[in-house]
LUMLUMDREN-2810 file (N, C-alpha, C; in Angstrom, 1 decimal):
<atoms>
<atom><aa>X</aa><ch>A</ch><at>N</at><xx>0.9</xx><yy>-1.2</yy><zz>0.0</zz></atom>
<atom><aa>X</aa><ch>A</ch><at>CA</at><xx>0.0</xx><yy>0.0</yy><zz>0.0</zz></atom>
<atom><aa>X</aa><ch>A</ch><at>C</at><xx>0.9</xx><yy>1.2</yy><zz>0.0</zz></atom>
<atom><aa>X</aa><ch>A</ch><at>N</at><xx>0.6</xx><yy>2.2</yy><zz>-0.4</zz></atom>
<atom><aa>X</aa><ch>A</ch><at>CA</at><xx>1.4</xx><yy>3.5</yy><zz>-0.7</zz></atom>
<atom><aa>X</aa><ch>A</ch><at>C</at><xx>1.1</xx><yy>4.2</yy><zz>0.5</zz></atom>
<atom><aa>X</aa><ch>A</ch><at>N</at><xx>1.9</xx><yy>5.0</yy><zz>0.6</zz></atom>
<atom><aa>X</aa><ch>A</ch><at>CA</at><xx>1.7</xx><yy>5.8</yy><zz>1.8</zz></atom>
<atom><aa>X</aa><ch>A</ch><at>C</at><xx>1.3</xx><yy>7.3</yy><zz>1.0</zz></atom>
<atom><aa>X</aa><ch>A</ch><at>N</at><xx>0.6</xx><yy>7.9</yy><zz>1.9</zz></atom>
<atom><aa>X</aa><ch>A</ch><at>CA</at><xx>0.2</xx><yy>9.2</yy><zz>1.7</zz></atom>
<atom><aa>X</aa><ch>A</ch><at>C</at><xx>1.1</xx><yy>10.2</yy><zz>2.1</zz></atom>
<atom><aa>X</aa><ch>A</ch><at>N</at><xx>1.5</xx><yy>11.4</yy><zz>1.2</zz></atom>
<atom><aa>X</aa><ch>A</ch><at>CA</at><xx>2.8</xx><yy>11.9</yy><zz>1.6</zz></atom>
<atom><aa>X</aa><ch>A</ch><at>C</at><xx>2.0</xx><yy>13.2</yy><zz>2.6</zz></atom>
<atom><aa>X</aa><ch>A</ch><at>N</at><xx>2.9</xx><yy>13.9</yy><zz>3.4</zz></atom>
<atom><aa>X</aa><ch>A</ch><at>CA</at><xx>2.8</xx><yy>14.3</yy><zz>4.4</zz></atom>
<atom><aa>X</aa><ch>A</ch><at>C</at><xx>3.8</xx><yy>15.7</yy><zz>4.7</zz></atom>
<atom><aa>X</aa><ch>A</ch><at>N</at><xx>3.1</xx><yy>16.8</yy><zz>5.5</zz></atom>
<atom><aa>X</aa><ch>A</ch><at>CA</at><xx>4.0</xx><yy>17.6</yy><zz>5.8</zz></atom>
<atom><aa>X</aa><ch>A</ch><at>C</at><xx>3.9</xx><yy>18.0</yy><zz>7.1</zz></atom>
<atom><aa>X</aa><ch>A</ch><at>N</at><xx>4.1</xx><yy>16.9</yy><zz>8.2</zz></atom>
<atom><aa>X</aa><ch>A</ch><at>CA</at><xx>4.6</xx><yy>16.9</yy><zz>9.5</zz></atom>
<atom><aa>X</aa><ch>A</ch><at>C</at><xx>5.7</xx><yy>17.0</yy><zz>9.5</zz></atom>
<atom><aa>X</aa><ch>A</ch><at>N</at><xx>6.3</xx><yy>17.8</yy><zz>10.7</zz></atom>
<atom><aa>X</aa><ch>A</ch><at>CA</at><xx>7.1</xx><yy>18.1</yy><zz>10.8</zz></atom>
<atom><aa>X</aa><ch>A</ch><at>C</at><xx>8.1</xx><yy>17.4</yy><zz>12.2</zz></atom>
<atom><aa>X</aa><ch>A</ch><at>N</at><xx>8.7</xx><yy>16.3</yy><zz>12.5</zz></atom>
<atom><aa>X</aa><ch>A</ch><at>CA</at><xx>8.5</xx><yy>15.3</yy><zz>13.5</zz></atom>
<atom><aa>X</aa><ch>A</ch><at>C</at><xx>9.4</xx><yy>16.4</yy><zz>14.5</zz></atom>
<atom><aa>X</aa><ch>A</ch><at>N</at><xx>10.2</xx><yy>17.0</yy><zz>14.1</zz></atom>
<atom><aa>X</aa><ch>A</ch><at>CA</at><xx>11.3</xx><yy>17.7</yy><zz>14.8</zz></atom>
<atom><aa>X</aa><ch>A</ch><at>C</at><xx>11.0</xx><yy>19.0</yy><zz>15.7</zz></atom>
<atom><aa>X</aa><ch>A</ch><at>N</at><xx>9.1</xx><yy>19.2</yy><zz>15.2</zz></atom>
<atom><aa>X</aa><ch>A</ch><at>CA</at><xx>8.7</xx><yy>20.6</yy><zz>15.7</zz></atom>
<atom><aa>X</aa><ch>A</ch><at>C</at><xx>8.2</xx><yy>20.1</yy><zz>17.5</zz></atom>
<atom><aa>X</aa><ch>A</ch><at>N</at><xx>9.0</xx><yy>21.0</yy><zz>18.4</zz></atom>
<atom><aa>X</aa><ch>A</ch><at>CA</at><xx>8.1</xx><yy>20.2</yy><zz>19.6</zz></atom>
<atom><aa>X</aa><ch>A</ch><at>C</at><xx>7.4</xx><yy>20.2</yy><zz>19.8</zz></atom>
<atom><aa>X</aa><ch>A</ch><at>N</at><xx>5.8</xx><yy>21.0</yy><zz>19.3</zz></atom>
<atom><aa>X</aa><ch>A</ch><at>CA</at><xx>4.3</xx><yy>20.9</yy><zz>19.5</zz></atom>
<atom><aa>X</aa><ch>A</ch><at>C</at><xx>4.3</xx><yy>19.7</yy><zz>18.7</zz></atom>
<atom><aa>X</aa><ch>A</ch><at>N</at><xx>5.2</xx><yy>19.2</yy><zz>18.1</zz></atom>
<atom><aa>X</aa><ch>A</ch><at>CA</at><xx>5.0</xx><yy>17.1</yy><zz>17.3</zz></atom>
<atom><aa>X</aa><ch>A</ch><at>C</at><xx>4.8</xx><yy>16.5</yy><zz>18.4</zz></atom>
<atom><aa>X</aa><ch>A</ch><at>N</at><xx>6.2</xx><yy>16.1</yy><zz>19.4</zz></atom>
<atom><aa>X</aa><ch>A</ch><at>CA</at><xx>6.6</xx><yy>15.8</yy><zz>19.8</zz></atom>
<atom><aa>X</aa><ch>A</ch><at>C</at><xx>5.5</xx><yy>15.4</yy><zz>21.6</zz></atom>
<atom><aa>X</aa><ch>A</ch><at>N</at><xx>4.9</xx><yy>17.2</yy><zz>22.1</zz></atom>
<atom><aa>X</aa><ch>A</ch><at>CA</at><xx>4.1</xx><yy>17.0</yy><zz>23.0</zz></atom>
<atom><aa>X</aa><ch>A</ch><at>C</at><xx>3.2</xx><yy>16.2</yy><zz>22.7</zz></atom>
<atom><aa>X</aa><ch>A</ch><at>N</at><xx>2.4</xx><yy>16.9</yy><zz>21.6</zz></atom>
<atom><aa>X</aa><ch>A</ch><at>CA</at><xx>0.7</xx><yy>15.9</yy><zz>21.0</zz></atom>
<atom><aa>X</aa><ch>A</ch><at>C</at><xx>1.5</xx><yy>14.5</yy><zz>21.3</zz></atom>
<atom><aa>X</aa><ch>A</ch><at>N</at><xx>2.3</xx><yy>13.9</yy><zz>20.5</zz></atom>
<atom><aa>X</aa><ch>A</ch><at>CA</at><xx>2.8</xx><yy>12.5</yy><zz>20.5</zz></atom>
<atom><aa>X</aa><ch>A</ch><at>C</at><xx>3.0</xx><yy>12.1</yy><zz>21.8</zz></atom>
<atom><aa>X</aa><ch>A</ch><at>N</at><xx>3.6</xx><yy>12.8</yy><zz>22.7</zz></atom>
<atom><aa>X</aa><ch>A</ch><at>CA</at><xx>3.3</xx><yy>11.8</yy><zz>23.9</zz></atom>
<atom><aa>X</aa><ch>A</ch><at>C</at><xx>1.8</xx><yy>12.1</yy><zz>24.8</zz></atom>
<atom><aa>X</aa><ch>A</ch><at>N</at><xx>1.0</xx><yy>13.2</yy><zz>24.6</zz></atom>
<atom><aa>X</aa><ch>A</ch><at>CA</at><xx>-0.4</xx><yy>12.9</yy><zz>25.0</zz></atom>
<atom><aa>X</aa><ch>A</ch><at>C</at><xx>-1.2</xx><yy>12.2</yy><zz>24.6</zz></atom>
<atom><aa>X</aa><ch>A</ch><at>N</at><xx>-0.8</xx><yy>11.6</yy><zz>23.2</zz></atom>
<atom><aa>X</aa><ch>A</ch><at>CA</at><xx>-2.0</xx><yy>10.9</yy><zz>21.9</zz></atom>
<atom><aa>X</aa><ch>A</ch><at>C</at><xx>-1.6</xx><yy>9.2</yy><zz>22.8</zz></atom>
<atom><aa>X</aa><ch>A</ch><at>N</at><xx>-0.1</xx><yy>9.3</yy><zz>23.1</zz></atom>
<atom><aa>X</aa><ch>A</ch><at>CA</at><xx>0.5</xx><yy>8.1</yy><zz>23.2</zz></atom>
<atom><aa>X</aa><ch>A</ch><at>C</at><xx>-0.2</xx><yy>7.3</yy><zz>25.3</zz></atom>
<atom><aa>X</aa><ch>A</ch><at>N</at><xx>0.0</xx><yy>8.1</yy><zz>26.1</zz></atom>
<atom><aa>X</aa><ch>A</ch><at>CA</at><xx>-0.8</xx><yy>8.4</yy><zz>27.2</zz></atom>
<atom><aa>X</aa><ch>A</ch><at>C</at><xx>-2.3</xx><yy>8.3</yy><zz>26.9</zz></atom>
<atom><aa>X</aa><ch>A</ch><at>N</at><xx>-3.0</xx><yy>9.2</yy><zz>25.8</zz></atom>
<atom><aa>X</aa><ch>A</ch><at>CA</at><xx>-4.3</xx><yy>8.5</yy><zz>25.8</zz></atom>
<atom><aa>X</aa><ch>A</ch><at>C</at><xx>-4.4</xx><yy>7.6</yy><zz>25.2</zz></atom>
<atom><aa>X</aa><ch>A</ch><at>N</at><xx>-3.7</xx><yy>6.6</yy><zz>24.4</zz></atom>
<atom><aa>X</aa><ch>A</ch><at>CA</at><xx>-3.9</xx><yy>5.4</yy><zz>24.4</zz></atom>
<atom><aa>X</aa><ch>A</ch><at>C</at><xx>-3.3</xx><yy>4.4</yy><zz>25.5</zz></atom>
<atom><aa>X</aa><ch>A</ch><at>N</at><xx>-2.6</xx><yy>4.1</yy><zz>26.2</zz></atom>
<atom><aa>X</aa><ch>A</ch><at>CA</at><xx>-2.4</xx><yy>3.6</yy><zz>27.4</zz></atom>
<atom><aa>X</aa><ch>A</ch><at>C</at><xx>-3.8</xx><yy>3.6</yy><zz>28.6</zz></atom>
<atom><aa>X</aa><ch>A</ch><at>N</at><xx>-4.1</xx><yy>4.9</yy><zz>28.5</zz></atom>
<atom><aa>X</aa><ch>A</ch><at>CA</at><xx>-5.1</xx><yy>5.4</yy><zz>29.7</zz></atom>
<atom><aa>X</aa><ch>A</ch><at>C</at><xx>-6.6</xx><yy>4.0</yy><zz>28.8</zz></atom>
<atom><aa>X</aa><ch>A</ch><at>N</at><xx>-6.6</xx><yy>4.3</yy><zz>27.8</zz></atom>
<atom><aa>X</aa><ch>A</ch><at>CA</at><xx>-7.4</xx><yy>3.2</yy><zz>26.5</zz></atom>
<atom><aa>X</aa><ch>A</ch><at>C</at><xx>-7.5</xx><yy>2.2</yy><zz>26.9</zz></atom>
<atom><aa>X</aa><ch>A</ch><at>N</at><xx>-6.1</xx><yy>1.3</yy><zz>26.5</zz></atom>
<atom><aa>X</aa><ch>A</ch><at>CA</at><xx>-5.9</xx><yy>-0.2</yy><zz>26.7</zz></atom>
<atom><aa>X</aa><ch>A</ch><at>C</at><xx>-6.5</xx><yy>-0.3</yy><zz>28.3</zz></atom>
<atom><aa>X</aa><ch>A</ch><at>N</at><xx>-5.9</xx><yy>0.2</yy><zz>29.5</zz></atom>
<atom><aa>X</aa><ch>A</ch><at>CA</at><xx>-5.6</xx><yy>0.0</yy><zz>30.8</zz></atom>
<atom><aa>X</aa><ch>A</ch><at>C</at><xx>-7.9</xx><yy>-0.3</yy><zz>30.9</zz></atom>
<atom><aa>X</aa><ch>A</ch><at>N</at><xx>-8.0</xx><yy>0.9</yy><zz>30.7</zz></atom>
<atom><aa>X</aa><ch>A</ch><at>CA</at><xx>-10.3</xx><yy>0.6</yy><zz>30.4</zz></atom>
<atom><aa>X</aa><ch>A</ch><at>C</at><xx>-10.5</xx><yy>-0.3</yy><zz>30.0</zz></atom>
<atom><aa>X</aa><ch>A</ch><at>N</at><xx>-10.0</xx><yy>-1.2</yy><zz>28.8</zz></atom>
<atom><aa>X</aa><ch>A</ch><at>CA</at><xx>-10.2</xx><yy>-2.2</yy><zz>28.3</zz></atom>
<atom><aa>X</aa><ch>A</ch><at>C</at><xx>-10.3</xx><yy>-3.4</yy><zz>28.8</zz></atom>
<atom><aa>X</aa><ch>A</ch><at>N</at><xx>-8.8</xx><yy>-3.2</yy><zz>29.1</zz></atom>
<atom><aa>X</aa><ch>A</ch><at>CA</at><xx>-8.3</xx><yy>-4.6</yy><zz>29.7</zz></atom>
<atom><aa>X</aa><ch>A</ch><at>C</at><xx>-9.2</xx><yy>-4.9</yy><zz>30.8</zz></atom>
<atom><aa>X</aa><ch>A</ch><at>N</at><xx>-9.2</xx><yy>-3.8</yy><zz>31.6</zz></atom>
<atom><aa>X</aa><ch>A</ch><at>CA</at><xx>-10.4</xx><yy>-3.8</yy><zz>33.0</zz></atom>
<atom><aa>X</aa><ch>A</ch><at>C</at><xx>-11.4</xx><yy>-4.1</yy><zz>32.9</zz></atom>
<atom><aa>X</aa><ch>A</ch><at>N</at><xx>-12.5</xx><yy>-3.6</yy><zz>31.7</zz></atom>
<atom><aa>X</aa><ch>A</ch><at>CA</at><xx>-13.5</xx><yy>-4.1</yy><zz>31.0</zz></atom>
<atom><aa>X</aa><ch>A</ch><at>C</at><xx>-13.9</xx><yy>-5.8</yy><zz>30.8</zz></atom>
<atom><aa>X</aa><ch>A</ch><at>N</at><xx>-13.0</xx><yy>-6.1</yy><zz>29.9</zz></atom>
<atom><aa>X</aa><ch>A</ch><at>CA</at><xx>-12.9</xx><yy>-7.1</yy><zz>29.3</zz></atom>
<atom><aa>X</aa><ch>A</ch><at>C</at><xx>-12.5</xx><yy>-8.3</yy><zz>30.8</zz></atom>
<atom><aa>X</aa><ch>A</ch><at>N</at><xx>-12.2</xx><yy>-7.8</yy><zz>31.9</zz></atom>
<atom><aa>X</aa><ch>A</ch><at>CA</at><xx>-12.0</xx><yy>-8.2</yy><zz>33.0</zz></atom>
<atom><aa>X</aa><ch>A</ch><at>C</at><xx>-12.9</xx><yy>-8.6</yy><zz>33.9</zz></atom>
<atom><aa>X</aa><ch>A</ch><at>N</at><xx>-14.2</xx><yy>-7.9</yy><zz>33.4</zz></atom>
<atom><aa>X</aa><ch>A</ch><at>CA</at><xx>-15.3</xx><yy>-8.1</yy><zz>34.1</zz></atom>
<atom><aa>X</aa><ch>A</ch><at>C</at><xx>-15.9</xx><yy>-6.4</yy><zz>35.3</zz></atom>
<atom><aa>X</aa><ch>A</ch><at>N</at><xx>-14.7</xx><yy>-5.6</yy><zz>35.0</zz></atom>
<atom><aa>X</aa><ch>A</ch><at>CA</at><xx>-15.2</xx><yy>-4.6</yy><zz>35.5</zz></atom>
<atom><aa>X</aa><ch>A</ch><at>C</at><xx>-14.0</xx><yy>-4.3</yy><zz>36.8</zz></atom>
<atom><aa>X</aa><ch>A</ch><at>N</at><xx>-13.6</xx><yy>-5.6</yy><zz>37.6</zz></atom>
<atom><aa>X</aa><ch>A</ch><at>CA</at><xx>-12.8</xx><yy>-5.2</yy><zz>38.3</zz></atom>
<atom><aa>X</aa><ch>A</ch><at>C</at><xx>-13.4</xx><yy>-6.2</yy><zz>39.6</zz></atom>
<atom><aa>X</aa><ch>A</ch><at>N</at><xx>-12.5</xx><yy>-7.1</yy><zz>40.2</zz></atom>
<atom><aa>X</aa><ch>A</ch><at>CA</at><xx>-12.6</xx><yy>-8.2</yy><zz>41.1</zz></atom>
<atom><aa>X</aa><ch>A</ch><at>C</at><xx>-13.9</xx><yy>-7.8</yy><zz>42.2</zz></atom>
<atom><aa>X</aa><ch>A</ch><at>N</at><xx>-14.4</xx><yy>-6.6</yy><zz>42.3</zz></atom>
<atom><aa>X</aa><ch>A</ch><at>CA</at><xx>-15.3</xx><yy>-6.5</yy><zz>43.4</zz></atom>
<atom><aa>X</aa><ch>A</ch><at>C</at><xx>-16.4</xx><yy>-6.8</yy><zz>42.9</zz></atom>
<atom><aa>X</aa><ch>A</ch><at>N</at><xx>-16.4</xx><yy>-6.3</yy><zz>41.4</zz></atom>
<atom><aa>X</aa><ch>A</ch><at>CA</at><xx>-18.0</xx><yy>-6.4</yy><zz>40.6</zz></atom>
<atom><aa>X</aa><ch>A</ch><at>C</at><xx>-18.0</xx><yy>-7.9</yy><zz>40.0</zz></atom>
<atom><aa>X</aa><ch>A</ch><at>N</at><xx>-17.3</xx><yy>-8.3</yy><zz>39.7</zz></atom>
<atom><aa>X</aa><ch>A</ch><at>CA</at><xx>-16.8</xx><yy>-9.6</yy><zz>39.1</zz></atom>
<atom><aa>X</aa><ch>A</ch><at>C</at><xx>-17.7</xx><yy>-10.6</yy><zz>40.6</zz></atom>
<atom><aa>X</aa><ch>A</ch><at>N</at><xx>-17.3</xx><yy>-10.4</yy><zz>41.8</zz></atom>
<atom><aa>X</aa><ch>A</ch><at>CA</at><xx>-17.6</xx><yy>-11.3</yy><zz>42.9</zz></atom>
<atom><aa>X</aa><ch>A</ch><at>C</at><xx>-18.7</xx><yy>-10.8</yy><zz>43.4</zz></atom>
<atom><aa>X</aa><ch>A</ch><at>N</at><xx>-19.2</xx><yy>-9.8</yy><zz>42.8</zz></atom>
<atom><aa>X</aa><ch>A</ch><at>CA</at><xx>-20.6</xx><yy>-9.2</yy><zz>43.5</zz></atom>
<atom><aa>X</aa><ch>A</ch><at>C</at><xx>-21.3</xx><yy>-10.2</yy><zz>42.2</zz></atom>
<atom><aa>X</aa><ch>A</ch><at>N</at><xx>-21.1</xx><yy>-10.2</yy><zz>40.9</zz></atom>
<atom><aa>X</aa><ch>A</ch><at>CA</at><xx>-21.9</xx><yy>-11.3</yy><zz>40.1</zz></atom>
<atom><aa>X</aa><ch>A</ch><at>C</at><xx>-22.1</xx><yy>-12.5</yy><zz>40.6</zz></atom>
<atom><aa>X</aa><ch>A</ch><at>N</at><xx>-21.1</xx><yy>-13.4</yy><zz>41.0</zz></atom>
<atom><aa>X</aa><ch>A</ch><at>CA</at><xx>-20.7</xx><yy>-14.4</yy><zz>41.0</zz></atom>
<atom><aa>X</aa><ch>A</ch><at>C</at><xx>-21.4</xx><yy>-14.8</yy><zz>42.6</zz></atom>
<atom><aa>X</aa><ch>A</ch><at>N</at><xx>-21.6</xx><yy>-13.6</yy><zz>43.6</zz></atom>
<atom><aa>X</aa><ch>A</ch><at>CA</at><xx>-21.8</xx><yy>-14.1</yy><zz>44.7</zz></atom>
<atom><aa>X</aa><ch>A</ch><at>C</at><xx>-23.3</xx><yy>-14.3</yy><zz>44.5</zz></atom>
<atom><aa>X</aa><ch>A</ch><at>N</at><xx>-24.2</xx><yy>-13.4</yy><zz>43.5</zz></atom>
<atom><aa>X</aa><ch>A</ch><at>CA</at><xx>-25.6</xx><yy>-13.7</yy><zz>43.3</zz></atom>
<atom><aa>X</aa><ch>A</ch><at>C</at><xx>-26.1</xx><yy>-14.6</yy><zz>42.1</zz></atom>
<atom><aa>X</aa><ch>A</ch><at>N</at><xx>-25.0</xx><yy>-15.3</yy><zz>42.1</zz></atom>
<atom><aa>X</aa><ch>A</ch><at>CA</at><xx>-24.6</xx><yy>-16.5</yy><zz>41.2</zz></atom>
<atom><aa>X</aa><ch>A</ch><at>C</at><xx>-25.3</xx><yy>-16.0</yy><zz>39.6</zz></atom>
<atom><aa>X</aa><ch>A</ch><at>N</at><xx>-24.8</xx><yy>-15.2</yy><zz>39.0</zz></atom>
<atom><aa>X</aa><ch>A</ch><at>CA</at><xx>-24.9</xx><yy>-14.6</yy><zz>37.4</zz></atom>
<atom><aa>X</aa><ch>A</ch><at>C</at><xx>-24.1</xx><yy>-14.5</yy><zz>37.2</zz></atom>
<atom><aa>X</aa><ch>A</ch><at>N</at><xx>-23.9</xx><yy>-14.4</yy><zz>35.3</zz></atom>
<atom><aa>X</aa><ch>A</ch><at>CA</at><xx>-22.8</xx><yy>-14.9</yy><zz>34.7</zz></atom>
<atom><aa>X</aa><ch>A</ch><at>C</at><xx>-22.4</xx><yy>-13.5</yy><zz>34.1</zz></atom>
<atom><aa>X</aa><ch>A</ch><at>N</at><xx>-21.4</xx><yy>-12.8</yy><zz>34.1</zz></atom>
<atom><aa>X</aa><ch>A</ch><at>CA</at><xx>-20.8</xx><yy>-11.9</yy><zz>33.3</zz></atom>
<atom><aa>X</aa><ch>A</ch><at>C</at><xx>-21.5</xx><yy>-11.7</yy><zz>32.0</zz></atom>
<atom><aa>X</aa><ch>A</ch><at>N</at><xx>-21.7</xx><yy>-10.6</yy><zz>31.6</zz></atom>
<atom><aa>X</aa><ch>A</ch><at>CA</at><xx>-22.5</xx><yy>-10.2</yy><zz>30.1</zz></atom>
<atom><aa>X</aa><ch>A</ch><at>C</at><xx>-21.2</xx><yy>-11.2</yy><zz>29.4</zz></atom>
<atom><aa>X</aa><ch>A</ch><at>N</at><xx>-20.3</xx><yy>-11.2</yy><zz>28.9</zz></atom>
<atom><aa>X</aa><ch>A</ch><at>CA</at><xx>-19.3</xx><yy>-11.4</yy><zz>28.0</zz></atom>
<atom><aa>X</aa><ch>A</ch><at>C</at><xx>-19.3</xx><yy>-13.5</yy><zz>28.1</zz></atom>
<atom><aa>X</aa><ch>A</ch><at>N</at><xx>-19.6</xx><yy>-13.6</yy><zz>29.6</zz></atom>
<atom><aa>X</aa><ch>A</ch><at>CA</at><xx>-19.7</xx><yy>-15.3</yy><zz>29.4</zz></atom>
<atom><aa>X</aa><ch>A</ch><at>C</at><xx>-20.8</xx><yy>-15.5</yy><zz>29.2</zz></atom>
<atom><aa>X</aa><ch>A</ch><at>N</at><xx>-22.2</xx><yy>-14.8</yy><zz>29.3</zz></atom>
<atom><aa>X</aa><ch>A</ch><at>CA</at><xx>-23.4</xx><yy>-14.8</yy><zz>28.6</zz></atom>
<atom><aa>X</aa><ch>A</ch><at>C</at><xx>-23.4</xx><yy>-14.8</yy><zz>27.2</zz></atom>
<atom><aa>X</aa><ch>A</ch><at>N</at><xx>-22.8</xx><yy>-14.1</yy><zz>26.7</zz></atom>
<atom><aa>X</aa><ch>A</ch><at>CA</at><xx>-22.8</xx><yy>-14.0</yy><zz>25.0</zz></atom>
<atom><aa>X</aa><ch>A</ch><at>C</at><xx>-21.8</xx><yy>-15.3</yy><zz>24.3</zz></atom>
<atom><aa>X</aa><ch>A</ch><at>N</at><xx>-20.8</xx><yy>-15.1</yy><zz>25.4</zz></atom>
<atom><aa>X</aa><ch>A</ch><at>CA</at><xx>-20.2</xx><yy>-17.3</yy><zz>24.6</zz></atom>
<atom><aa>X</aa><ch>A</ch><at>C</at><xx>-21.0</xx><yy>-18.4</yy><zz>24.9</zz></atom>
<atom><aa>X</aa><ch>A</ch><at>N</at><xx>-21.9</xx><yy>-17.9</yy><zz>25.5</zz></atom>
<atom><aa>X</aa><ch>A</ch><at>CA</at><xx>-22.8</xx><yy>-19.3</yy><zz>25.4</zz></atom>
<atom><aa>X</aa><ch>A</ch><at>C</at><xx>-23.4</xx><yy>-19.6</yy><zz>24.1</zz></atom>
<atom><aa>X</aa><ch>A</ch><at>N</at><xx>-24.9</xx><yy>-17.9</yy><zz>23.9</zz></atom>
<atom><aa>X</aa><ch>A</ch><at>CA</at><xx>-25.5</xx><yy>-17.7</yy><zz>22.9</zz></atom>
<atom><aa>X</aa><ch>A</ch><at>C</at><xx>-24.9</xx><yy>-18.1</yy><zz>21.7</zz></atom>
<atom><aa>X</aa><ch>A</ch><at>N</at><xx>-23.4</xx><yy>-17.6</yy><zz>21.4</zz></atom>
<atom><aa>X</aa><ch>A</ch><at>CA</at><xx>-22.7</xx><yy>-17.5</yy><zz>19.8</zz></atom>
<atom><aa>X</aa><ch>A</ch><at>C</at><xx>-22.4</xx><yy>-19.0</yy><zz>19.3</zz></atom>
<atom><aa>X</aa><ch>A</ch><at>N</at><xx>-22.6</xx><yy>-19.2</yy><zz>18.2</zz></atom>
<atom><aa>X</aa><ch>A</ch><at>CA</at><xx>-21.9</xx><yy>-20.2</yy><zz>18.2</zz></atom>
<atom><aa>X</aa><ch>A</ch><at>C</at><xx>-20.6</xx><yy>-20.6</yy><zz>18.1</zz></atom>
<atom><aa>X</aa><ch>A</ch><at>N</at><xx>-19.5</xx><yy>-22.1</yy><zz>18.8</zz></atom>
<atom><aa>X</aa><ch>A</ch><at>CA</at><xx>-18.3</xx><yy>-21.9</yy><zz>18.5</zz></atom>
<atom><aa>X</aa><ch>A</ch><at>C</at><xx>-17.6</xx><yy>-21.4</yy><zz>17.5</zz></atom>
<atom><aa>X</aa><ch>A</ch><at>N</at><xx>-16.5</xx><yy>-20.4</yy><zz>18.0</zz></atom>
<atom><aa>X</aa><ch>A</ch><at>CA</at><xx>-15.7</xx><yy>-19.9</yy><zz>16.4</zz></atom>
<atom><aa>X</aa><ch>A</ch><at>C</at><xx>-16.3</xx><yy>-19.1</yy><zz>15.9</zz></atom>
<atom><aa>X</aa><ch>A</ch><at>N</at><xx>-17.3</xx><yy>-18.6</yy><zz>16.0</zz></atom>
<atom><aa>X</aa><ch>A</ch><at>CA</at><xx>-18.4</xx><yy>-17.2</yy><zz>15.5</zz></atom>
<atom><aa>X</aa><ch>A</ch><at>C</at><xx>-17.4</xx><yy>-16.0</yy><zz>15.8</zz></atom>
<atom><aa>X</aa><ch>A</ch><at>N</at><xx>-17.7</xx><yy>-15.1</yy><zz>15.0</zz></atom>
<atom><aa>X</aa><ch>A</ch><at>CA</at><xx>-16.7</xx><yy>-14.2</yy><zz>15.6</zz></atom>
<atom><aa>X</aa><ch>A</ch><at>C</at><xx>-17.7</xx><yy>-13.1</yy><zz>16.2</zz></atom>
<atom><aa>X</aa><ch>A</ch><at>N</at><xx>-17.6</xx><yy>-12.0</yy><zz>16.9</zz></atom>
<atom><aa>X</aa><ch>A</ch><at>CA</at><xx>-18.2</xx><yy>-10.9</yy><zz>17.9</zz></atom>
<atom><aa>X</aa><ch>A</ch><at>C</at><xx>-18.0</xx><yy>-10.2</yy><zz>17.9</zz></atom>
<atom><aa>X</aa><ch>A</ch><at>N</at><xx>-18.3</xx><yy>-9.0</yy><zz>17.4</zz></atom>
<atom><aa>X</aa><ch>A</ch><at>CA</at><xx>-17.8</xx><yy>-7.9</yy><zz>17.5</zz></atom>
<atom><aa>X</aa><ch>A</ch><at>C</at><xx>-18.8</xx><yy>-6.9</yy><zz>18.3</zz></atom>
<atom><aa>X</aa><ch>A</ch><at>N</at><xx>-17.9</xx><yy>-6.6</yy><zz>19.3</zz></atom>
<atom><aa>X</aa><ch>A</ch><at>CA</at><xx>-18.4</xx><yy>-5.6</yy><zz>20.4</zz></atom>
<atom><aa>X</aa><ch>A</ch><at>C</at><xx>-18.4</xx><yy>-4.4</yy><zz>20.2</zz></atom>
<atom><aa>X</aa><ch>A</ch><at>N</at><xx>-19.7</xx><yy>-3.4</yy><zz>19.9</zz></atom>
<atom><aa>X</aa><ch>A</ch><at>CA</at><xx>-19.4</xx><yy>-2.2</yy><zz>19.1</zz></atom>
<atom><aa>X</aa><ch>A</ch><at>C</at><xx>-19.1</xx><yy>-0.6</yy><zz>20.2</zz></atom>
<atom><aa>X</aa><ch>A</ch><at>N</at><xx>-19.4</xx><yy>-1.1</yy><zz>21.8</zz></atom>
<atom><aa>X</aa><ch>A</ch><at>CA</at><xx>-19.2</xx><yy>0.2</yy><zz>22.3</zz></atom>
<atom><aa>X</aa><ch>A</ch><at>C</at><xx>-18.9</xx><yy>-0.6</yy><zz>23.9</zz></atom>
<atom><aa>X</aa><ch>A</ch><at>N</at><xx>-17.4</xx><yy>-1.3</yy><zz>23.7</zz></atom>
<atom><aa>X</aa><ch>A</ch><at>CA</at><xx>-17.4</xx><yy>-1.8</yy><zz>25.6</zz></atom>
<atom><aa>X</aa><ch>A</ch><at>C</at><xx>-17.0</xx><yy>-1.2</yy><zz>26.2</zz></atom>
<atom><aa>X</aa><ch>A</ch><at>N</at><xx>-16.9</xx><yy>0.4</yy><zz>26.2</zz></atom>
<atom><aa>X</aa><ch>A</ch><at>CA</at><xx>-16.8</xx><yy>1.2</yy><zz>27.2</zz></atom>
<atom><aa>X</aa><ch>A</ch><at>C</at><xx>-18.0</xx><yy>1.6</yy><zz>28.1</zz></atom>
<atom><aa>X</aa><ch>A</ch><at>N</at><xx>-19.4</xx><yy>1.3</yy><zz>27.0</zz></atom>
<atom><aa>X</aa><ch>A</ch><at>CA</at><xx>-20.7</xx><yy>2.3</yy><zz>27.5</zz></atom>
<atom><aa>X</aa><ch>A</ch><at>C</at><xx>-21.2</xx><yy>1.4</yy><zz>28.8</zz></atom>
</atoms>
C-alpha cells in the first residue's frame, strides 16, 4: 500500500508533545479495556458471581456459536 505523503514536521516540539499525550491517551485506552474485558474489576466480578450470574461477556459465549466471531461495538458504555 502507498503511503500518503505528508507535511509533519516530527522535529517541531508541538509534534513531539501531542505524541506523547496521543501516546498516554492510548495507554489510559488499553488500561479501560483490559479492565472491561476483566469483568469490570474483582469486586463487581464477585458481586456477580456471589448472586450466582454470569458476566454479560460469558453470557454472549454461550449464545454464539463456536468460532463465531463478535464484534463488540461500544465496551466502554
Amino acid at each position: 500500500m502507498d503511503r500518503l505523503p505528508t507535511r509533519v514536521n516530527k522535529a517541531d516540539p508541538d509534534y513531539s508533545t501531542r505524541r506523547e499525550h496521543n501516546l498516554a491517551l492510548i495507554e489510559l485506552l488499553r488500561e479501560r479495556l483490559d479492565l472491561v474485558h476483566k469483568g469490570g474489576g474483582e469486586k463487581y466480578v464477585e458481586r456477580h458471581r456471589s448472586r450466582n450470574k454470569m458476566l454479560a461477556r460469558e453470557r454472549i459465549e454461550r449464545i454464539i456459536d463456536p468460532g463465531t466471531a463478535f464484534l463488540e461495538l461500544s465496551p466502554l458504555a
